[in-house]
BANU-812382 format. One record per residue (C-alpha): x, y, z; residue number from 1. Coordinates in steps of 0.05 Angstrom, whole numbers, always signed. Example, Ala and Ser with C-alpha at 12.3 -4.5 7.8 and 13.67 -1.06 7.14 Angstrom:
REM BANU-812382
{{+246; -90; +156}; 1} {{+273; -21; +143}; 2} 
//
This chain:
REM BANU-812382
{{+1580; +2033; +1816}; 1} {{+1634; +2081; +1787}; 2} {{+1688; +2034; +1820}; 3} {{+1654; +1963; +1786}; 4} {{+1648; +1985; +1716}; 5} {{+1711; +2022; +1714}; 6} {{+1746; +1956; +1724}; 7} {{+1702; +1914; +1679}; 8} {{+1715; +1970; +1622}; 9} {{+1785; +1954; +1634}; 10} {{+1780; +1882; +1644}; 11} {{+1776; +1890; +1560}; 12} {{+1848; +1875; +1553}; 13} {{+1859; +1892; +1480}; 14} {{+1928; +1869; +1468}; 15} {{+1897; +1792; +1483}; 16} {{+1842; +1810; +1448}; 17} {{+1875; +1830; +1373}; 18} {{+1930; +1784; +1377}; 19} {{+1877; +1722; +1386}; 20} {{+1843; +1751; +1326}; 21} {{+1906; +1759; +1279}; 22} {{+1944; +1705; +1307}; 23} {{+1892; +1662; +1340}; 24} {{+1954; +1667; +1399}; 25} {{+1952; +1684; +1474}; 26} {{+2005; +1751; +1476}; 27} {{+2023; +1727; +1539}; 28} {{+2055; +1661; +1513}; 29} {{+2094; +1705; +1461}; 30} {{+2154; +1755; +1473}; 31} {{+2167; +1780; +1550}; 32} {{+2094; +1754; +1560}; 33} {{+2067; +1817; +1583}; 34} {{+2005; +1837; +1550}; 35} {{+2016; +1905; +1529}; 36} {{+2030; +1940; +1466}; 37} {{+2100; +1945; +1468}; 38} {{+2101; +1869; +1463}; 39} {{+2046; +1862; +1414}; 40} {{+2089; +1908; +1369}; 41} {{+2155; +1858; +1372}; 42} {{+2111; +1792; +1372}; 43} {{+2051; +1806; +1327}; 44} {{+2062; +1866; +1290}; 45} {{+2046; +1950; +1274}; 46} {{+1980; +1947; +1259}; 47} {{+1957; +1900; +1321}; 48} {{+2000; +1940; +1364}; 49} {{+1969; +2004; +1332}; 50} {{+1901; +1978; +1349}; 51} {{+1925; +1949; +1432}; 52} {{+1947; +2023; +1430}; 53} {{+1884; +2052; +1413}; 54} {{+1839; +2006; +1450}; 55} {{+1876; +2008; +1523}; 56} {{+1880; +2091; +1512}; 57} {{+1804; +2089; +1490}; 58} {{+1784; +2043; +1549}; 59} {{+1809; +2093; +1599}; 60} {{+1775; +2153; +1560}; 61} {{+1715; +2115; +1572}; 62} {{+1717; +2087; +1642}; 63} {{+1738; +2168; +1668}; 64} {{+1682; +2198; +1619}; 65} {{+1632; +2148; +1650}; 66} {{+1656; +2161; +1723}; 67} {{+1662; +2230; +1717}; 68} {{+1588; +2238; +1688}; 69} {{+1566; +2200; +1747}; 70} {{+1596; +2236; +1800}; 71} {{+1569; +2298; +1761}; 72} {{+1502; +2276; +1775}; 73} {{+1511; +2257; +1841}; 74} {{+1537; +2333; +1850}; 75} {{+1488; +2370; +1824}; 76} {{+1478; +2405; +1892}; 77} {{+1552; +2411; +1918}; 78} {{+1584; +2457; +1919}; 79} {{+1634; +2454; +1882}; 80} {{+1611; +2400; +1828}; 81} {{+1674; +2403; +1781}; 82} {{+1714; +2377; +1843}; 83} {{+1669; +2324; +1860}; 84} {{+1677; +2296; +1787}; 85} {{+1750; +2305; +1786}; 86} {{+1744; +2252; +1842}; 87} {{+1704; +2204; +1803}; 88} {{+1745; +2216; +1747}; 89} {{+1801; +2189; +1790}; 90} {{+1771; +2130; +1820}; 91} {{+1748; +2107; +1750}; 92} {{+1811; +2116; +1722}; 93} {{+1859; +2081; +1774}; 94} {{+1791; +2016; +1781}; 95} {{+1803; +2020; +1704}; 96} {{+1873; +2009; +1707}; 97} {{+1861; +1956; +1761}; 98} {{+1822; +1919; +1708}; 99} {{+1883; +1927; +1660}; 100} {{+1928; +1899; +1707}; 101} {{+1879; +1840; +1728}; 102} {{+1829; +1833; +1686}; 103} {{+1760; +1794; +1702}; 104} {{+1763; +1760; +1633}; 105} {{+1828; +1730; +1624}; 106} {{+1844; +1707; +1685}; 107} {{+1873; +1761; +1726}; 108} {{+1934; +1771; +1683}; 109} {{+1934; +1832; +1645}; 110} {{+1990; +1884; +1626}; 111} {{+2024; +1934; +1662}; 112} {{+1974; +1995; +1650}; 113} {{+2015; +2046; +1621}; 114} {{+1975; +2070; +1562}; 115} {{+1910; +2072; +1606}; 116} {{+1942; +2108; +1662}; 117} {{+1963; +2154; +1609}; 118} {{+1889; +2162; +1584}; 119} {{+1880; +2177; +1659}; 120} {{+1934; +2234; +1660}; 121} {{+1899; +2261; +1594}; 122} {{+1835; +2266; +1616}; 123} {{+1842; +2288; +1694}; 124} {{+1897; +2339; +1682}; 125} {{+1922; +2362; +1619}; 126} {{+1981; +2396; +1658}; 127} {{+2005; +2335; +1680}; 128} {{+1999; +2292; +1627}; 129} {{+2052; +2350; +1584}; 130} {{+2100; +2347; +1631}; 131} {{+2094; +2275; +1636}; 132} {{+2093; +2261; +1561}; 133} {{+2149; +2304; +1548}; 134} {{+2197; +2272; +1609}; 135} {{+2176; +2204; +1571}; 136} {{+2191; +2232; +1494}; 137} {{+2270; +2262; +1519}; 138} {{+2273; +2185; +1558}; 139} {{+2255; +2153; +1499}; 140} {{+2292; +2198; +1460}; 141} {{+2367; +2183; +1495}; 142} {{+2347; +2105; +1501}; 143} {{+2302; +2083; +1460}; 144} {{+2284; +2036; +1509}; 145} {{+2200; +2042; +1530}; 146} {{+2202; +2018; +1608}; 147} {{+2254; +2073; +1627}; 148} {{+2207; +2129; +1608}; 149} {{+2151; +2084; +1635}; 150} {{+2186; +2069; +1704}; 151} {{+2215; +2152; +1709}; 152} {{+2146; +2177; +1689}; 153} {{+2105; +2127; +1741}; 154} {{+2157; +2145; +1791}; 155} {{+2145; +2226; +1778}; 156} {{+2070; +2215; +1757}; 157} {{+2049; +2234; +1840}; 158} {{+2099; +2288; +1840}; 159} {{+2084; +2323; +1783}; 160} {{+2001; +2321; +1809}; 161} {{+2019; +2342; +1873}; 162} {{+2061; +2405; +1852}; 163} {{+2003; +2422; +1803}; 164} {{+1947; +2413; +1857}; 165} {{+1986; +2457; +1910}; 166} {{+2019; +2505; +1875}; 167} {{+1968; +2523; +1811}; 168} {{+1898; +2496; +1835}; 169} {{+1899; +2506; +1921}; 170} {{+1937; +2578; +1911}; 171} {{+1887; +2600; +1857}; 172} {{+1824; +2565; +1881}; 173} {{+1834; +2543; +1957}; 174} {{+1764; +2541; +1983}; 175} {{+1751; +2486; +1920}; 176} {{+1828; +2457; +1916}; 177} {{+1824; +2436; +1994}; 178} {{+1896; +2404; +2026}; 179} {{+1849; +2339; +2026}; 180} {{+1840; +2348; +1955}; 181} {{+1923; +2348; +1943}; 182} {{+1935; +2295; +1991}; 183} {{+1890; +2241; +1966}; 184} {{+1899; +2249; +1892}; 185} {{+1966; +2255; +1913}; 186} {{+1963; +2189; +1941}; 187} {{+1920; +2157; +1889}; 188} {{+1966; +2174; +1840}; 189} {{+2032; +2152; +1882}; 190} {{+1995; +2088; +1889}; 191} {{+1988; +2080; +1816}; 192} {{+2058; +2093; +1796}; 193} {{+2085; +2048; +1854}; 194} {{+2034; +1992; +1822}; 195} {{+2072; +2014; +1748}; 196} {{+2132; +2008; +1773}; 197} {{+2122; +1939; +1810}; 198} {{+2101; +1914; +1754}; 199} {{+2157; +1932; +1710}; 200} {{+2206; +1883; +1757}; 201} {{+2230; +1845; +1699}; 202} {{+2243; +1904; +1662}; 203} {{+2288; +1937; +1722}; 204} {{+2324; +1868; +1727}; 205} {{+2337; +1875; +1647}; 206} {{+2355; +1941; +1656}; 207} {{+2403; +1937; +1719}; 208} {{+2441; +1875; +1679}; 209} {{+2449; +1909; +1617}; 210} {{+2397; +1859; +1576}; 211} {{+2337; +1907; +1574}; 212} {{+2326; +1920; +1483}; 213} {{+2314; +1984; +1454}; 214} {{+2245; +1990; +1407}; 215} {{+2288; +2021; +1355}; 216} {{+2360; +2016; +1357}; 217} {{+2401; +2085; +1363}; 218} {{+2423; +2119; +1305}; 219} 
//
């Protein structure tokens, strides 16, 4: 249940969505044709790219909210009940950012799930999601260019989890942190960043040949 309306939460691909309302346009036939925000902001505009922001953030806030509630209930005689909703807080968050990536609405093609895998990182660990943000705000900083952060930070995102599960939460709380704990949000999260990064191809080819264009240029 958690798993099916994760992904239809983010099935709402909001970067389609605005853009057909202020343009009356399919994002994917403008720009790189990737229906994220980034492109949204060069194609359509600030505000519509304000609003994709908002919306793809929000839809993960949701779909883990939901999940996690549910797994709550689920838990009410576990043992360790936070646990068992950090778990459905994960599996809502990654079917959520399935949905993003192939969404039931529009045909399978979505974006590349940054900003909702971010809302994930939020809302699961807020340990995580600083180190994270501030890796991708010094990228961003030296390059000004969005997929390097994106690509570093997807390719750190299961490394930074893992040494915050094992070393913080399993060496303060073992008999709740469990080594099965660490290894499969581990691997959920590995598997999220590899998905991230796999679909970020075009952007490594760009990158690799020199072509890849800064949001802003440098001063």
């Amino acid at each position: 249940m958690t798993a099916v309306v994760a992904y239809l939460i983010g099935s709402l691909t909001f970067s389609i969505l605005v853009t057909r309302y202020y343009h009356r346009k399919d994002i994917r036939s403008m720009g790189s044709g990737n229906a994220g925000a980034t492109n949204v902001l060069r194609s359509v505009g600030k505000v519509p790219a304000v609003l994709t922001t908002l919306g793809d953030f929000g839809k993960g806030v949701l779909a883990i909210v939901i999940g996690r509630f549910i797994f709550e209930h689920w838990s009410y005689f576990a043992q360790s009940p936070a646990v068992v909703a950090r778990y459905g807080a994960y599996i809502a968050g990654f079917c959520c950012f399935l949905g993003h990536l192939y969404p039931l609405y529009f045909k399978f093609k979505g974006g590349k799930g940054v900003l909702t895998a971010a809302a994930m990182m939020l809302l699961i660990d807020w340990r995580v999601f600083l180190a994270i943000l501030v890796l991708f705000a010094i990228l961003f900083a030296c390059t000004r260019i969005i997929s390097v952060g994106s690509i570093v930070c997807a390719f750190l995102y299961p490394v930074f989890t893992w040494a915050v599960t094992y070393f913080l939460d399993r060496r303060a709380q073992p008999e709740l942190f469990t080594l099965n704990y660490v290894i499969i949000t581990t691997a959920i999260t590995a598997l999220l960043g590899l998905m991230v990064i796999i679909k970020h191809y075009d952007n490594l080819k760009r990158l690799f040949s020199g072509k890849e264009k800064p949001i802003v240029p440098k001063d």
